[in-house]
C-alpha positions as CSV (number, residue, x, y, z in Angstrom):
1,X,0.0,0.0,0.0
2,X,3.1,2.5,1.0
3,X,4.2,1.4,-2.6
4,X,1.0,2.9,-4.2
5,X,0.7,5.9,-2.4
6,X,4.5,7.1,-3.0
7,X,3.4,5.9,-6.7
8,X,0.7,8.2,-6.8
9,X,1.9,10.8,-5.2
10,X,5.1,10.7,-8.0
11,X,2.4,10.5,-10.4
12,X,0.5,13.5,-9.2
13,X,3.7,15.3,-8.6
14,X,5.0,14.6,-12.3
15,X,1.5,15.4,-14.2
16,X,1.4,18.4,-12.2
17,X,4.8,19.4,-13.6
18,X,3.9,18.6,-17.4
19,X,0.3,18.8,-17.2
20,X,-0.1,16.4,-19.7
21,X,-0.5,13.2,-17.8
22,X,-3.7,13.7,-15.2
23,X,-4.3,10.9,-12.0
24,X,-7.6,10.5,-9.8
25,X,-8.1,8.3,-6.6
26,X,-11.9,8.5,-6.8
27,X,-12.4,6.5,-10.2
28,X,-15.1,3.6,-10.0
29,X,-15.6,0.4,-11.1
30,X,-18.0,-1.9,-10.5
31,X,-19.4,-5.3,-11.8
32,X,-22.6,-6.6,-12.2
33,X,-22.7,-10.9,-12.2
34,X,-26.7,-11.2,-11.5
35,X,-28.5,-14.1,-13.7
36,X,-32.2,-14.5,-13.4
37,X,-31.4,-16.7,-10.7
38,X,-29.4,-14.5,-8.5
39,X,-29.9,-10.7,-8.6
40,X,-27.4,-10.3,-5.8
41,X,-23.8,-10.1,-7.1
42,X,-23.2,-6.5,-7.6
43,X,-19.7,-4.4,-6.3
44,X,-18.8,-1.6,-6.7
45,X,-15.3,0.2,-5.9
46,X,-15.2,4.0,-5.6
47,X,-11.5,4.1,-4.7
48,X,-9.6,3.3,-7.8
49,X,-6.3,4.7,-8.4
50,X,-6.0,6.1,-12.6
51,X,-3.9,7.9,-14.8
52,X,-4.2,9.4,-18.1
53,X,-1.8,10.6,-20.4
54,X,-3.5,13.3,-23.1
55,X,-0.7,13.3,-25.2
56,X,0.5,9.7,-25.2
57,X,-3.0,8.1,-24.8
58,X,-1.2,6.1,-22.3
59,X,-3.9,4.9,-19.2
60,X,-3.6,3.4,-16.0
61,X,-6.5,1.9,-13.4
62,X,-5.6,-0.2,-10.1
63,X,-8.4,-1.6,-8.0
64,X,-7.9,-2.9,-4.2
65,X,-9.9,-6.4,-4.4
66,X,-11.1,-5.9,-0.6
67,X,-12.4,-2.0,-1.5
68,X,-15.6,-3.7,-3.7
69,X,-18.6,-3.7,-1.7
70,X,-21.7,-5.6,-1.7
71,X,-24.6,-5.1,-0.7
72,X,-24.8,-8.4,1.2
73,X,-21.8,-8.8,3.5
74,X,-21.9,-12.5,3.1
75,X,-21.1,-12.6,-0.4
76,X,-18.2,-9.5,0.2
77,X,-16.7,-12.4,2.3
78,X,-17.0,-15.5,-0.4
79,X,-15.9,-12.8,-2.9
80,X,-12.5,-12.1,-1.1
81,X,-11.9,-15.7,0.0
82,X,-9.5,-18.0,-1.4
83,X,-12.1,-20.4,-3.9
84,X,-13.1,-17.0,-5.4
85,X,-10.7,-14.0,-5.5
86,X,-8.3,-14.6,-2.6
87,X,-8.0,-11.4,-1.8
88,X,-5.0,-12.0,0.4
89,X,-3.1,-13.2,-2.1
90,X,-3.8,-11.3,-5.0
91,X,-4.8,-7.9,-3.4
92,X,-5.5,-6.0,-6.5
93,X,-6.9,-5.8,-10.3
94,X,-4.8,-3.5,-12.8
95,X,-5.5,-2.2,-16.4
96,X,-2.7,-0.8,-18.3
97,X,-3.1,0.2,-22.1
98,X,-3.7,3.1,-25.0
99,X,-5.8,5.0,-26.2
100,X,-6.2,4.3,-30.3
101,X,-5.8,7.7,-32.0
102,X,-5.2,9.7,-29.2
103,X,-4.8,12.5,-31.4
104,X,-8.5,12.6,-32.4
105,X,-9.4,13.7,-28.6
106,X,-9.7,17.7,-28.4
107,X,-8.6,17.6,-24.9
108,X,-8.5,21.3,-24.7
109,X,-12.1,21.4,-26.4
110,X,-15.5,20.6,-24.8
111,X,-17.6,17.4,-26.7
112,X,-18.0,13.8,-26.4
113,X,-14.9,11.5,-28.1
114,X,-15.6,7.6,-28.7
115,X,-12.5,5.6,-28.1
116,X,-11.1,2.3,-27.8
117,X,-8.6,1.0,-25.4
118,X,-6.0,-1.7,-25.8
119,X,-4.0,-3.1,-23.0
120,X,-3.5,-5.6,-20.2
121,X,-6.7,-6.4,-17.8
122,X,-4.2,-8.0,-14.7
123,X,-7.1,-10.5,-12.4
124,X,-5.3,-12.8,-9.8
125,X,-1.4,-12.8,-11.4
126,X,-3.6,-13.8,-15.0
127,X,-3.2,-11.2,-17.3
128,X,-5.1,-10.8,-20.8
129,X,-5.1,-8.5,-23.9
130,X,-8.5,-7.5,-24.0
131,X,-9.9,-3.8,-26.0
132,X,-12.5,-2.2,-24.9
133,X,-14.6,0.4,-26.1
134,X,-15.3,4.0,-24.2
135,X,-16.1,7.9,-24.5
136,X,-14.0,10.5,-23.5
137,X,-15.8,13.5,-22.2
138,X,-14.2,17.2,-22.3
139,X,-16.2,19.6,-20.3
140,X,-14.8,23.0,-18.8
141,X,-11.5,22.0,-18.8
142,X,-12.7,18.6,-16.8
143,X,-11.7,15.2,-17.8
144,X,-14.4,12.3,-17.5
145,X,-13.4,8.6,-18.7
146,X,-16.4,5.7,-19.2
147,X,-16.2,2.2,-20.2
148,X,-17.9,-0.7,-20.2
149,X,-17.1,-3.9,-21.1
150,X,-17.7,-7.7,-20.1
151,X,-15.0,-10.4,-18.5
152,X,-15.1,-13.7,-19.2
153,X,-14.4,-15.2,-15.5
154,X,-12.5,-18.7,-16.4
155,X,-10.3,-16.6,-18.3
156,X,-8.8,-15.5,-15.1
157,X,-8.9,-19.1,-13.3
158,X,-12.7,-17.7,-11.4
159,X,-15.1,-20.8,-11.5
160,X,-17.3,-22.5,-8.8
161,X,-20.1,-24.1,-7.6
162,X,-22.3,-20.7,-7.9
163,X,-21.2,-20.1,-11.2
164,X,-22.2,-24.0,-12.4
165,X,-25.4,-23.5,-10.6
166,X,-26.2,-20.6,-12.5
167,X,-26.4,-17.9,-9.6
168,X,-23.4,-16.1,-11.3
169,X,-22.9,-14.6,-14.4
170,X,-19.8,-16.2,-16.9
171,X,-19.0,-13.4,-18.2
172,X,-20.2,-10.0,-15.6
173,X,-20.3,-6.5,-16.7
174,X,-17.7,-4.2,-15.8
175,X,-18.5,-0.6,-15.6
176,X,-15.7,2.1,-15.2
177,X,-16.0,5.7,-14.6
178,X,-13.5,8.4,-14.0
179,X,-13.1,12.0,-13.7
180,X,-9.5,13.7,-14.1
């Protein structure tokens, strides 16, 4: 955790100097696995750490695994154990990747941009290429990043007895919002 702060804190420090790359500890994400069996397995995480880079197109997202809450505690505590995410073990998600024709993006001009994303979704030490489609939204100077996209859960080793059984969604949808 020391790691990540003194991270972020270089980050912030460094953007501030070039104003070109901008960081956030208030992004969200959250997941939605509900089925028509189980409309229970919803989190959501409104301390992500991001970074984005207007001139590169370079972005940055890291999620603490034990910062998604549920609205039922007992399923925050099968979510965090070790037959789902073990938590202790693999304390965090991560998303590295670009921005595909960063240049298009008036980031000194208000108006909606559609982008896509390509980089690294990092879940339990598994990492996949995965691209994801978003908008870019330039209002007053203010940055605001949205994306949605699904995850295919045995892709990242996450299988189970609820899964089988129906009562969680294969493949959840991942929602990510940030403002910069």
């Amino acid at each position: 955790m020391k790691k990540t702060i003194l991270s972020l804190a270089l980050a912030v420090i460094t953007g501030s100097l070039f104003a070109q790359k901008k960081t956030t500890t208030s992004a969200t994400v959250s997941f939605d696995a509900t089925t028509a069996k189980d409309a229970q397995p919803k989190a959501e995480n409104k301390t992500v750490i991001g970074s984005i880079d207007t001139k590169t197109g370079a972005v940055a997202f890291e999620a603490a695994v034990k910062n998604f809450s549920f609205a039922n505690p007992k399923m925050q505590g099968h979510f965090n154990g070790p037959n789902w995410m073990n938590s202790d073990s693999f304390s965090k998600f991560t998303f590295t990747g670009q921005i595909e024709k960063i240049s298009k993006v008036k980031f000194k001009k208000d108006g909606v941009y559609n982008v896509r994303v390509t980089g690294d979704l990092k879940v339990k030490d598994i990492s996949k290429k995965t691209t994801v489609p978003g908008t870019i939204t330039v209002s007053n100077g203010k940055i605001k990043i949205a994306a949605s996209f699904s995850v295919k859960l045995s892709d990242y080793n996450i299988t189970g007895q609820q899964v089988d059984a129906g009562k969680v969604s294969r493949e959840p949808l991942v929602t990510m919002t940030a403002e910069f």
